[in-house]
mmCIF file of the N, C-alpha and C atoms, coordinates in Angstrom:
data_MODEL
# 
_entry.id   MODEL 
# 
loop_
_atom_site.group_PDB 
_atom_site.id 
_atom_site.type_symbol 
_atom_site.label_atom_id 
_atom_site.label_alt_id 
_atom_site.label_comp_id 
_atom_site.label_asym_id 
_atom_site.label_entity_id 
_atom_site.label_seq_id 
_atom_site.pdbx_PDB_ins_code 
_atom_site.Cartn_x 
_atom_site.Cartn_y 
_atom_site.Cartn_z 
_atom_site.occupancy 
_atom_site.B_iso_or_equiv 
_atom_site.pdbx_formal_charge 
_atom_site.auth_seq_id 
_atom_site.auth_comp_id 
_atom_site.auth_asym_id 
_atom_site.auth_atom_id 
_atom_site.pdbx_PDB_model_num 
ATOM 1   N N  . UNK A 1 1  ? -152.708 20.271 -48.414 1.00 0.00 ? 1  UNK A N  1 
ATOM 2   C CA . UNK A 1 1  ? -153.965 20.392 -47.703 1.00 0.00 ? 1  UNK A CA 1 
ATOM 3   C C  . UNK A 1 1  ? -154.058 19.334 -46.606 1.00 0.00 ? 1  UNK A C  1 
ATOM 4   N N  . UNK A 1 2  ? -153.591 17.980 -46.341 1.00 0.00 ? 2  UNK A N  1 
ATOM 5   C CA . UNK A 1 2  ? -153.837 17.415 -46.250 1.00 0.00 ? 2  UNK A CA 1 
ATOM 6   C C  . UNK A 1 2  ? -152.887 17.218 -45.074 1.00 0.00 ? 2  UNK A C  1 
ATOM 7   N N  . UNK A 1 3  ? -151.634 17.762 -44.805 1.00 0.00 ? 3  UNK A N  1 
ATOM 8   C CA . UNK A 1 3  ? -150.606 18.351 -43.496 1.00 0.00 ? 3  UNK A CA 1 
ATOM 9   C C  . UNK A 1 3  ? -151.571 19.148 -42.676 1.00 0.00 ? 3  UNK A C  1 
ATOM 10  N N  . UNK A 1 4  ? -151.986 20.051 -43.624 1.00 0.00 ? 4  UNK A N  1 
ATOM 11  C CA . UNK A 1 4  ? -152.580 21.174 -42.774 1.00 0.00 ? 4  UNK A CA 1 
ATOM 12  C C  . UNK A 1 4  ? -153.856 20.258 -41.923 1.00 0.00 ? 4  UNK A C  1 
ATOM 13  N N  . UNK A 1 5  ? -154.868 20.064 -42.177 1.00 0.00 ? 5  UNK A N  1 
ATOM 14  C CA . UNK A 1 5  ? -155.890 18.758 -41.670 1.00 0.00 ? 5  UNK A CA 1 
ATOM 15  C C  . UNK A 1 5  ? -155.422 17.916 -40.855 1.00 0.00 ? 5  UNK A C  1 
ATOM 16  N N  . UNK A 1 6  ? -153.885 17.457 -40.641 1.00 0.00 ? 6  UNK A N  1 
ATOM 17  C CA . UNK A 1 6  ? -153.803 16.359 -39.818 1.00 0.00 ? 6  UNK A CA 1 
ATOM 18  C C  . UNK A 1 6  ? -152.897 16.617 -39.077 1.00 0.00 ? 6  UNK A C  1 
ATOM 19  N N  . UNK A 1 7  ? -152.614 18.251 -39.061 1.00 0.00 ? 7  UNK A N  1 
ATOM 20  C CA . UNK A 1 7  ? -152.071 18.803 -37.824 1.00 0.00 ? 7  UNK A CA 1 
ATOM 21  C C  . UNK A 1 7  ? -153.255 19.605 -36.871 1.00 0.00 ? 7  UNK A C  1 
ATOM 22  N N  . UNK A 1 8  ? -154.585 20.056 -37.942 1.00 0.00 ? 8  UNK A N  1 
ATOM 23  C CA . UNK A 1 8  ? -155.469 20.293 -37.069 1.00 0.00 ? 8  UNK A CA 1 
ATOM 24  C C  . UNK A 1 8  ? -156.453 19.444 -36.550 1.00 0.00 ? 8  UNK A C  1 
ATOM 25  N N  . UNK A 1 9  ? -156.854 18.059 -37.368 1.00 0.00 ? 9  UNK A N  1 
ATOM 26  C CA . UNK A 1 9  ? -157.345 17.223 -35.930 1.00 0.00 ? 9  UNK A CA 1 
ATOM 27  C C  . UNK A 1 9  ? -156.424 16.969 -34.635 1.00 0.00 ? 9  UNK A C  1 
ATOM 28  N N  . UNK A 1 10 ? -155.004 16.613 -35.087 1.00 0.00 ? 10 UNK A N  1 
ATOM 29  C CA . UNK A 1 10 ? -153.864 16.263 -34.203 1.00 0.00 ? 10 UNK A CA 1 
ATOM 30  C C  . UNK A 1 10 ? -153.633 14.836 -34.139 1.00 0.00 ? 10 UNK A C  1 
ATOM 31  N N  . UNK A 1 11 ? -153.260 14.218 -35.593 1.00 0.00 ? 11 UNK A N  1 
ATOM 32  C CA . UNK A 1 11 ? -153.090 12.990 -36.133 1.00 0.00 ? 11 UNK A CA 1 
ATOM 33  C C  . UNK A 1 11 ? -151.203 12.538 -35.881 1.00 0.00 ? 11 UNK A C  1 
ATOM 34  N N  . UNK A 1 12 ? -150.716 11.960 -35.406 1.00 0.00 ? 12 UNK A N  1 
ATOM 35  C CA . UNK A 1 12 ? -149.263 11.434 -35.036 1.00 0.00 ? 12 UNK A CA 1 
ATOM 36  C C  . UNK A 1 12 ? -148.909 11.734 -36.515 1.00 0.00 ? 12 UNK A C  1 
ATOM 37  N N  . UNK A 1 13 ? -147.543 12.574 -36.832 1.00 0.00 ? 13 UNK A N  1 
ATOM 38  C CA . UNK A 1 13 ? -146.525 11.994 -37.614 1.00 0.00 ? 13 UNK A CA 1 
ATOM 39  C C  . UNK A 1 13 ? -146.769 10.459 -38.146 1.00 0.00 ? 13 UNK A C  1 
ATOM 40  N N  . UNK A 1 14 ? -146.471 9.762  -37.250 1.00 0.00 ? 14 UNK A N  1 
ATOM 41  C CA . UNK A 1 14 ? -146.330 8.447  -37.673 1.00 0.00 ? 14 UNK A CA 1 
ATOM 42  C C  . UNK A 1 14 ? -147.810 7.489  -38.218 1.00 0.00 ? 14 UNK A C  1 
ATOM 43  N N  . UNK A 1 15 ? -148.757 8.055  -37.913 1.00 0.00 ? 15 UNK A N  1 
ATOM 44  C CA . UNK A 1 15 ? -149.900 7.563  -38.949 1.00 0.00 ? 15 UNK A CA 1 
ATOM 45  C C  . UNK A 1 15 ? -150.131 8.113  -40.140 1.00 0.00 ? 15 UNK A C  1 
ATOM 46  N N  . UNK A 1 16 ? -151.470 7.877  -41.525 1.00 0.00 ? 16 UNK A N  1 
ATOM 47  C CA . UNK A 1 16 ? -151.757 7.824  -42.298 1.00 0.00 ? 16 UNK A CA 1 
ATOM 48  C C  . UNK A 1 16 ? -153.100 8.645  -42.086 1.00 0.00 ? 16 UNK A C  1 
ATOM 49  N N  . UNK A 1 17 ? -153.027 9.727  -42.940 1.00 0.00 ? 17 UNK A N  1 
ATOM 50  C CA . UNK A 1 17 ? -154.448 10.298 -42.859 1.00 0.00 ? 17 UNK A CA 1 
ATOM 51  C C  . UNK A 1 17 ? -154.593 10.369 -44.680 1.00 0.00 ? 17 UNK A C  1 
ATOM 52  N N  . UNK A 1 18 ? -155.475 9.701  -44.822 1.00 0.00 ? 18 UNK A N  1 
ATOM 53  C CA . UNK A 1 18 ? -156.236 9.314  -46.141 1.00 0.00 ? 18 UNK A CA 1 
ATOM 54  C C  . UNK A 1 18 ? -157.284 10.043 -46.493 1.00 0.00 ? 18 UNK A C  1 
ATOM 55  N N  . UNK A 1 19 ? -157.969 10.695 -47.382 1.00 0.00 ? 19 UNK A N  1 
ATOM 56  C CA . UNK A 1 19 ? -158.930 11.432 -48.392 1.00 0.00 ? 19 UNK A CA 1 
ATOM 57  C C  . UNK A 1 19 ? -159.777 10.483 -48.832 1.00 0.00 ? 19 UNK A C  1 
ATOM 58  N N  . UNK A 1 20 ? -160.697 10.424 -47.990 1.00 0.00 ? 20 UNK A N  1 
ATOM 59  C CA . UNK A 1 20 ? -161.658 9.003  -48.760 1.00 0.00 ? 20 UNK A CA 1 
ATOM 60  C C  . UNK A 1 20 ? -163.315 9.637  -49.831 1.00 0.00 ? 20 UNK A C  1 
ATOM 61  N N  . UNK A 1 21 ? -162.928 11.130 -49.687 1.00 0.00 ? 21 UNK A N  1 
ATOM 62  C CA . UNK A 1 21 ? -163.943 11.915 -50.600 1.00 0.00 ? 21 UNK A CA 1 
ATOM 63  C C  . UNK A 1 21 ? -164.084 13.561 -49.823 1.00 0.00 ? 21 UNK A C  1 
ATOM 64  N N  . UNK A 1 22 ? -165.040 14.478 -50.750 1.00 0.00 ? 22 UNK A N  1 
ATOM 65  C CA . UNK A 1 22 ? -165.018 15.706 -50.470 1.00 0.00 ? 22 UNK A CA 1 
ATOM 66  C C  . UNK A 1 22 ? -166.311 16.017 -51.163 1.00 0.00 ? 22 UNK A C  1 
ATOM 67  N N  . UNK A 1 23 ? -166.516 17.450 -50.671 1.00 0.00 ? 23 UNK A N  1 
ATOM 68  C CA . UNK A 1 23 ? -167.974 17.732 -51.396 1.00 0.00 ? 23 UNK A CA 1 
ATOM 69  C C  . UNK A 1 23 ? -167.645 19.339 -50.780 1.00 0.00 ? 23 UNK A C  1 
ATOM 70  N N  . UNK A 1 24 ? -168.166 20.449 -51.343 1.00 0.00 ? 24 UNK A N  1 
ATOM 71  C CA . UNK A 1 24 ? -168.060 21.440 -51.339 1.00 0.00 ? 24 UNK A CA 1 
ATOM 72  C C  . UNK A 1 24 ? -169.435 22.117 -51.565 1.00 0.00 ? 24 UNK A C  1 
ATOM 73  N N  . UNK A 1 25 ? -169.641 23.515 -50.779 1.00 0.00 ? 25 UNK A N  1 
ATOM 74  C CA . UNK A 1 25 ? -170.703 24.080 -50.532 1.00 0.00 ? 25 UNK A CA 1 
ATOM 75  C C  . UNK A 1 25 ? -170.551 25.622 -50.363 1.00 0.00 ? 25 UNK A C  1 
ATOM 76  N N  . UNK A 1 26 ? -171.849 26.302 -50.993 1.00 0.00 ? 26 UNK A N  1 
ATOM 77  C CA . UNK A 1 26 ? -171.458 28.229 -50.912 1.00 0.00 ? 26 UNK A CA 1 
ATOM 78  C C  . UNK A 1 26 ? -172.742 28.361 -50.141 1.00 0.00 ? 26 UNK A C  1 
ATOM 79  N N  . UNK A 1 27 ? -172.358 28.819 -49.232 1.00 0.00 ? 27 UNK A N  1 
ATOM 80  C CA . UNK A 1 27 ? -173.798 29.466 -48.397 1.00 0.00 ? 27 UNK A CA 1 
ATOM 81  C C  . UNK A 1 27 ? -173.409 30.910 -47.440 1.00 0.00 ? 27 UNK A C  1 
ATOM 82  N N  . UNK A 1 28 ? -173.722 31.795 -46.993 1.00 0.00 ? 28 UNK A N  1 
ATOM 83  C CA . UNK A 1 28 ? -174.165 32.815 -46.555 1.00 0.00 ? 28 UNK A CA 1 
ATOM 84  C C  . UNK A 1 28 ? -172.693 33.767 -46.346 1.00 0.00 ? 28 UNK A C  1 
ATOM 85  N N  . UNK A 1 29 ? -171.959 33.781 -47.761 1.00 0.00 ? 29 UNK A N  1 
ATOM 86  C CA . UNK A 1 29 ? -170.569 34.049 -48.455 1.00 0.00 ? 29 UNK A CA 1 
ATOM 87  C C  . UNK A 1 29 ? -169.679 33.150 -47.501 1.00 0.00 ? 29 UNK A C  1 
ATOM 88  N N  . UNK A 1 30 ? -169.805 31.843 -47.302 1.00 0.00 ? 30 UNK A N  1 
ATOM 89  C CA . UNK A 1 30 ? -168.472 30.785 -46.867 1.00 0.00 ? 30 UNK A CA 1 
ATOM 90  C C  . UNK A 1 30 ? -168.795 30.140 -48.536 1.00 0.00 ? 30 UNK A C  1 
ATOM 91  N N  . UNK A 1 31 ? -167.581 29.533 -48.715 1.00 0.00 ? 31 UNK A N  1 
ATOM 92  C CA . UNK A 1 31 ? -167.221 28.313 -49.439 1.00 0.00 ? 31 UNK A CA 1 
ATOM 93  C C  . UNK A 1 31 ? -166.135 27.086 -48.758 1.00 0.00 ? 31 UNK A C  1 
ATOM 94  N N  . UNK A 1 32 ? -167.643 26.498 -48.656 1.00 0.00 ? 32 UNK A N  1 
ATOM 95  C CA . UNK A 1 32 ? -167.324 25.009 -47.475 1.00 0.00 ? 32 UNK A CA 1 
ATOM 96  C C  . UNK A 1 32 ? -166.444 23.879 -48.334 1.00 0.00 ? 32 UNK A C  1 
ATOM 97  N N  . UNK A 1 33 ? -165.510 23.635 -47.929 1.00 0.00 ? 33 UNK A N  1 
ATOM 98  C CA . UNK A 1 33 ? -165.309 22.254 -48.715 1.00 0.00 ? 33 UNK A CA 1 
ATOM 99  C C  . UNK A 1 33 ? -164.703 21.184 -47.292 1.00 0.00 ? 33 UNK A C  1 
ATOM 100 N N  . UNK A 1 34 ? -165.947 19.702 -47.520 1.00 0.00 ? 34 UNK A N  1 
ATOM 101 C CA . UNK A 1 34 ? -165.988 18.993 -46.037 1.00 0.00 ? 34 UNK A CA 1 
ATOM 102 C C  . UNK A 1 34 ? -165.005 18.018 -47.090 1.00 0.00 ? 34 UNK A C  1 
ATOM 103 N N  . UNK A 1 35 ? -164.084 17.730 -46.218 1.00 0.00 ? 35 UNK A N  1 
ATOM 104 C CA . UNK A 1 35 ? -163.344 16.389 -46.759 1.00 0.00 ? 35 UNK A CA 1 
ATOM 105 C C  . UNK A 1 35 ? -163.479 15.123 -45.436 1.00 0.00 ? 35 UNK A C  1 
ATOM 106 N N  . UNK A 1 36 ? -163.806 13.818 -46.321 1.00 0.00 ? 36 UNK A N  1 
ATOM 107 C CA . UNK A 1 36 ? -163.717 12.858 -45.304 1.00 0.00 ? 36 UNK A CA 1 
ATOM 108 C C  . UNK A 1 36 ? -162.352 12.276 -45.192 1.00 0.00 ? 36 UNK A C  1 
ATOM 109 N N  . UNK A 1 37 ? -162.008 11.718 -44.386 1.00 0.00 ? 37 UNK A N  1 
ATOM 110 C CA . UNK A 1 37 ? -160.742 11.467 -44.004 1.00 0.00 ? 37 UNK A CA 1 
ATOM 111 C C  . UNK A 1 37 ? -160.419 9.528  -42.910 1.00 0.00 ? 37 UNK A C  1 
ATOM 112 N N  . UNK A 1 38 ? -159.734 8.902  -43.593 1.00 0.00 ? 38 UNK A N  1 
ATOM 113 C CA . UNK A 1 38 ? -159.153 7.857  -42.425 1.00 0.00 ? 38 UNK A CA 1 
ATOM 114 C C  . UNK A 1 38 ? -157.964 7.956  -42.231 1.00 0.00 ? 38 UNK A C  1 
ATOM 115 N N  . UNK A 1 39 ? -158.047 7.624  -40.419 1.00 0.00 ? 39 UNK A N  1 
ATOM 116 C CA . UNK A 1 39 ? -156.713 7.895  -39.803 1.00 0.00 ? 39 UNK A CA 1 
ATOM 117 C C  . UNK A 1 39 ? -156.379 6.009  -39.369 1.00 0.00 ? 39 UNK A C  1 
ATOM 118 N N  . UNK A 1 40 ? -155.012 5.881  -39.974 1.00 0.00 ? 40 UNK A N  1 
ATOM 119 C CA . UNK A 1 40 ? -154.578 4.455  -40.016 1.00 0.00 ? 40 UNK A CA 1 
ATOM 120 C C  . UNK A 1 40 ? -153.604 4.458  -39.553 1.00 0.00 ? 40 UNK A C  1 
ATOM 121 N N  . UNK A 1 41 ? -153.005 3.311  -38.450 1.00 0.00 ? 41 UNK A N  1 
ATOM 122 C CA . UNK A 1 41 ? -151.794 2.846  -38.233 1.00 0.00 ? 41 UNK A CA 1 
ATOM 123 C C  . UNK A 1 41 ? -150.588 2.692  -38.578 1.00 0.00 ? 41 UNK A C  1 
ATOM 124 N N  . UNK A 1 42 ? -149.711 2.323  -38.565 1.00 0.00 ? 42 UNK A N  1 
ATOM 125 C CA . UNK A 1 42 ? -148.381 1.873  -39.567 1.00 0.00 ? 42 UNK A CA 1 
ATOM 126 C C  . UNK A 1 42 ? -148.446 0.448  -40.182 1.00 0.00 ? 42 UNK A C  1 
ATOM 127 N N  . UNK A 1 43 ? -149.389 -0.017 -39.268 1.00 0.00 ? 43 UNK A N  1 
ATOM 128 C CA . UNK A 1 43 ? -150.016 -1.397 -40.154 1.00 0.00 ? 43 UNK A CA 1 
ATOM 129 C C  . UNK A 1 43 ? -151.131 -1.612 -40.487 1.00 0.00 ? 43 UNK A C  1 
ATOM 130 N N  . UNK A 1 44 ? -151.339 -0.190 -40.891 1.00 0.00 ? 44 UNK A N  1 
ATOM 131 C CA . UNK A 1 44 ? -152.738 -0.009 -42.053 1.00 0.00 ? 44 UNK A CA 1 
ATOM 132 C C  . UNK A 1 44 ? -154.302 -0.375 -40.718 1.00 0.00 ? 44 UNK A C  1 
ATOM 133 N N  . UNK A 1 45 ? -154.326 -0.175 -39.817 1.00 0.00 ? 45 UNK A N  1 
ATOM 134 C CA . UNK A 1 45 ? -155.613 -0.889 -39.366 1.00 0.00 ? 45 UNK A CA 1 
ATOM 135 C C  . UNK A 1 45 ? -156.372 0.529  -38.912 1.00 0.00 ? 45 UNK A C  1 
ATOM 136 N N  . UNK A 1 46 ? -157.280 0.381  -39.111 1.00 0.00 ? 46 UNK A N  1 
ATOM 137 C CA . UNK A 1 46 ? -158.217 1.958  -39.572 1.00 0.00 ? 46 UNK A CA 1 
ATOM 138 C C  . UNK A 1 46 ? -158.491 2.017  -37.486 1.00 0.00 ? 46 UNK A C  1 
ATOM 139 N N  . UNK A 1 47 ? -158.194 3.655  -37.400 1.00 0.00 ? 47 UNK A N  1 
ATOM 140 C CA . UNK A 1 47 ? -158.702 3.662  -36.037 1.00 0.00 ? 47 UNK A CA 1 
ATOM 141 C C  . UNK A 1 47 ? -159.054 4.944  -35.938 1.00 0.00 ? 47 UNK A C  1 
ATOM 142 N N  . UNK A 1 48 ? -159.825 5.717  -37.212 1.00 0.00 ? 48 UNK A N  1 
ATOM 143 C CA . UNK A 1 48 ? -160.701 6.689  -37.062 1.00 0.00 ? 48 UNK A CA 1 
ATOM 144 C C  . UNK A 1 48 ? -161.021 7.098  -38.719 1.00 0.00 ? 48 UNK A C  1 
ATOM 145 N N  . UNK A 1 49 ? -162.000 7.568  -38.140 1.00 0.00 ? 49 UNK A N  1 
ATOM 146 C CA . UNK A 1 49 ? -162.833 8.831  -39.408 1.00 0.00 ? 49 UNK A CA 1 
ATOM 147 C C  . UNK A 1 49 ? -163.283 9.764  -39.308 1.00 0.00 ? 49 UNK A C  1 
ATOM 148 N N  . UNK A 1 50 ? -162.886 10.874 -39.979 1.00 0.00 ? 50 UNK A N  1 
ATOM 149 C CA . UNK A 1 50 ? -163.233 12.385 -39.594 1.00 0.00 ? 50 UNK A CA 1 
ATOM 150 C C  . UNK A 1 50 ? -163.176 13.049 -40.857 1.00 0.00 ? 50 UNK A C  1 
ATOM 151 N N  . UNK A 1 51 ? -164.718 14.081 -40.351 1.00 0.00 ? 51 UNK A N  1 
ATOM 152 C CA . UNK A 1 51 ? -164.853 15.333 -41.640 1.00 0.00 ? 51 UNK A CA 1 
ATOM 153 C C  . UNK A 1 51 ? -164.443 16.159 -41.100 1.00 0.00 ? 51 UNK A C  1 
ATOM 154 N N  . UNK A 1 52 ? -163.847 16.248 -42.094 1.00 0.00 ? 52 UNK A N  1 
ATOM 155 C CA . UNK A 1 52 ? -162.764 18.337 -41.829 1.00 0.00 ? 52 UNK A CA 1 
ATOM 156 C C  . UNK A 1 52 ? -163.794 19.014 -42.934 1.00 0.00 ? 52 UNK A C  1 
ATOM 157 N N  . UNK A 1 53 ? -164.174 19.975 -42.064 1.00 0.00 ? 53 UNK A N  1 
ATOM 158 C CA . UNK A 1 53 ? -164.491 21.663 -43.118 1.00 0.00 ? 53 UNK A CA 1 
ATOM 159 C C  . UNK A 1 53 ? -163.948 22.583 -43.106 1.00 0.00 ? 53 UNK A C  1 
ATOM 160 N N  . UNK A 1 54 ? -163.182 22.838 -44.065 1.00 0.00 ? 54 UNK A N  1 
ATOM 161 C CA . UNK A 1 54 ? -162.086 23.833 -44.719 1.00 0.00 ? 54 UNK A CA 1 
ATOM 162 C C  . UNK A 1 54 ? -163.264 24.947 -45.236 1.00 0.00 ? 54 UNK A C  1 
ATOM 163 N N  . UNK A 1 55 ? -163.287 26.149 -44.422 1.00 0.00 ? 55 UNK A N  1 
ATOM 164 C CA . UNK A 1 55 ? -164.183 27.128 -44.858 1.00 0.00 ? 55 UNK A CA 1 
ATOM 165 C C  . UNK A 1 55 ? -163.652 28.479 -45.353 1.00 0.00 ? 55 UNK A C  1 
ATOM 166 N N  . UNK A 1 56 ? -163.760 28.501 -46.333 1.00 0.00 ? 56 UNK A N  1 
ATOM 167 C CA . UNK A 1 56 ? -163.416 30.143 -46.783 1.00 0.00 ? 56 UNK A CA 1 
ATOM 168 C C  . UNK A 1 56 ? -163.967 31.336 -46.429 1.00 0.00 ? 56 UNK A C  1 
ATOM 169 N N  . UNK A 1 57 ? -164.142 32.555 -46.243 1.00 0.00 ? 57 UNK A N  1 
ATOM 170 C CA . UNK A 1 57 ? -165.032 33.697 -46.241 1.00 0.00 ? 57 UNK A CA 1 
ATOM 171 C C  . UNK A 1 57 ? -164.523 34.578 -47.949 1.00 0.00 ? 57 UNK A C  1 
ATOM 172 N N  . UNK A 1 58 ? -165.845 34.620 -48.523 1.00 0.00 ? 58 UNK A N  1 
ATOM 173 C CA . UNK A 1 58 ? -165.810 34.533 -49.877 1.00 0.00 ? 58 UNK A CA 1 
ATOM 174 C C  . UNK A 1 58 ? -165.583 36.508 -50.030 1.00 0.00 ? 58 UNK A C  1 
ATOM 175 N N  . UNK A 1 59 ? -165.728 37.066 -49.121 1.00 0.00 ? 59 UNK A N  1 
ATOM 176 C CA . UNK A 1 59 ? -165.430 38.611 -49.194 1.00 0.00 ? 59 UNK A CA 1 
ATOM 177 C C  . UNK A 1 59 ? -164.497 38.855 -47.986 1.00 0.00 ? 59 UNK A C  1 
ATOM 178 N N  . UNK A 1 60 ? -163.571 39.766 -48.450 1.00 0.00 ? 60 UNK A N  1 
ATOM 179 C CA . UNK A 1 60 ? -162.676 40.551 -47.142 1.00 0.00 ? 60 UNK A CA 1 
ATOM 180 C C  . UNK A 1 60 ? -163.770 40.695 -46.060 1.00 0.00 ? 60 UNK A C  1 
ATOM 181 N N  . UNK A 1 61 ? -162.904 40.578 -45.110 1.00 0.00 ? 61 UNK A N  1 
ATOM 182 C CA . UNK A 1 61 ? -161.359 40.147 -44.631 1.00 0.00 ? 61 UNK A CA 1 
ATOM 183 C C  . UNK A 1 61 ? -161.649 38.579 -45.238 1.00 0.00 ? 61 UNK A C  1 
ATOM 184 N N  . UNK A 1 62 ? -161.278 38.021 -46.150 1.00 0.00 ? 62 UNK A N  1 
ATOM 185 C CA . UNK A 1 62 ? -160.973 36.418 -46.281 1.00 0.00 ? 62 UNK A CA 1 
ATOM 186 C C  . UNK A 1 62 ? -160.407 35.464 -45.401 1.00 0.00 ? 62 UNK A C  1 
ATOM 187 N N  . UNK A 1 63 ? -161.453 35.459 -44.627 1.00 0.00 ? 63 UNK A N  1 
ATOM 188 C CA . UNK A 1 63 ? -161.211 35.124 -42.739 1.00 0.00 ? 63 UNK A CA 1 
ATOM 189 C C  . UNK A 1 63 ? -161.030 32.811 -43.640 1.00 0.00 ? 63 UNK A C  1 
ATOM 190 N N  . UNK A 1 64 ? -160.602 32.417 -42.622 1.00 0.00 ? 64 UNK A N  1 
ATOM 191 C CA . UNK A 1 64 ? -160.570 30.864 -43.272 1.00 0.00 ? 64 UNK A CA 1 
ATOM 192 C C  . UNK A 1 64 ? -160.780 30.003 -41.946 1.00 0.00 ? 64 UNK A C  1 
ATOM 193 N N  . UNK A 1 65 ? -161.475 28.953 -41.547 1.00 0.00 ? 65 UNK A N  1 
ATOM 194 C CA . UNK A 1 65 ? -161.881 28.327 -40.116 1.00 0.00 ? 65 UNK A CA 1 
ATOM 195 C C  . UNK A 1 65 ? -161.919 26.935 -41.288 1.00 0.00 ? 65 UNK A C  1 
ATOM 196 N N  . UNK A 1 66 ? -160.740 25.853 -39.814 1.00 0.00 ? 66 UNK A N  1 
ATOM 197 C CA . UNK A 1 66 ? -161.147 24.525 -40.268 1.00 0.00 ? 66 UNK A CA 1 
ATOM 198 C C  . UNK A 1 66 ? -161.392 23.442 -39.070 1.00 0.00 ? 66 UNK A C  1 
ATOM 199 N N  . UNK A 1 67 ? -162.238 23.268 -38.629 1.00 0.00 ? 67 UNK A N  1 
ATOM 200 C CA . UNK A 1 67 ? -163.449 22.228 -38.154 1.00 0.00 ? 67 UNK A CA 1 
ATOM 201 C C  . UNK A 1 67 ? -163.272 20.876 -38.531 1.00 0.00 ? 67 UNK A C  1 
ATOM 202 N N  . UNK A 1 68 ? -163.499 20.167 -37.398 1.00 0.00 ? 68 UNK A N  1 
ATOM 203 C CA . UNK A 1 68 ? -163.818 18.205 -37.464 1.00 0.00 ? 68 UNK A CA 1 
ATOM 204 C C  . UNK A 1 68 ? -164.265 17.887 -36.655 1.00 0.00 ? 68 UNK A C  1 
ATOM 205 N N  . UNK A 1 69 ? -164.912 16.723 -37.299 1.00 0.00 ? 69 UNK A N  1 
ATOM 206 C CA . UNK A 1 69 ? -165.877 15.901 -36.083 1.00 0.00 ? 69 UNK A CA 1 
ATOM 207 C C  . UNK A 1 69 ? -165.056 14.144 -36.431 1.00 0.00 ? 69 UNK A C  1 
ATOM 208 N N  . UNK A 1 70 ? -164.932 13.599 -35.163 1.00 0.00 ? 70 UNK A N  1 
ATOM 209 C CA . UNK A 1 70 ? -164.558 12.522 -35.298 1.00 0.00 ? 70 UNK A CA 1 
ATOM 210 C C  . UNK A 1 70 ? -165.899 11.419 -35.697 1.00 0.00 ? 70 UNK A C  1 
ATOM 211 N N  . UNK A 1 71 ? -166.216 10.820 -36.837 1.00 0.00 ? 71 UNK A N  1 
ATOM 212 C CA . UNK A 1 71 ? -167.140 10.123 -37.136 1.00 0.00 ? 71 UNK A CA 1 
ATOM 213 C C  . UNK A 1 71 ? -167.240 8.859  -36.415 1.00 0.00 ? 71 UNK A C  1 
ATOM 214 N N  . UNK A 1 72 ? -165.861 8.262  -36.599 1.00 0.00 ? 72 UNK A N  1 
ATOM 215 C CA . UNK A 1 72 ? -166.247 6.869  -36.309 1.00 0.00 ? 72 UNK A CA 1 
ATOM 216 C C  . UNK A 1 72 ? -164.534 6.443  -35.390 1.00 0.00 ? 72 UNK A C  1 
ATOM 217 N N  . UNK A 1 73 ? -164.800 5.551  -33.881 1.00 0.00 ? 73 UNK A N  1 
ATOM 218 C CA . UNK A 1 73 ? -163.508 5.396  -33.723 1.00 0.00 ? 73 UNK A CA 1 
ATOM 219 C C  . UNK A 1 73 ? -162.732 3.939  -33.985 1.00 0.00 ? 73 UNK A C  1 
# 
């Protein structure tokens, strides 16, 4: 999951994209799950934060959209 996420913000190979929590949500047939995320250096020094929403469509066509916002730089 977590390749997939840090090829779609567009995080370097060579950094660290970290799972710092998640929370999940069903509303109007999506099943949302927002994961927070830090993007770190090779010497660990934090130079972003971003929620990804990994969205399902809970009936055919099981369409799937994943979304981020950069929180913090």
């Amino acid at each position: 999951m977590i390749d997939k996420h840090k090829k779609a913000i567009g995080v370097p190979e060579s950094h660290d994209l970290t799972c710092t929590g998640s929370t999940c949500k069903q509303k109007h047939g999506w099943d949302t799950d927002t994961y927070v995320y830090e993007e770190r250096d090779k010497a660990g020094s934090l130079l972003a934060k971003y929620e990804v929403d990994d969205s399902t469509h809970m009936y055919p066509p099981f369409e799937n959209k994943v979304t981020f916002r950069k929180v913090k730089a």
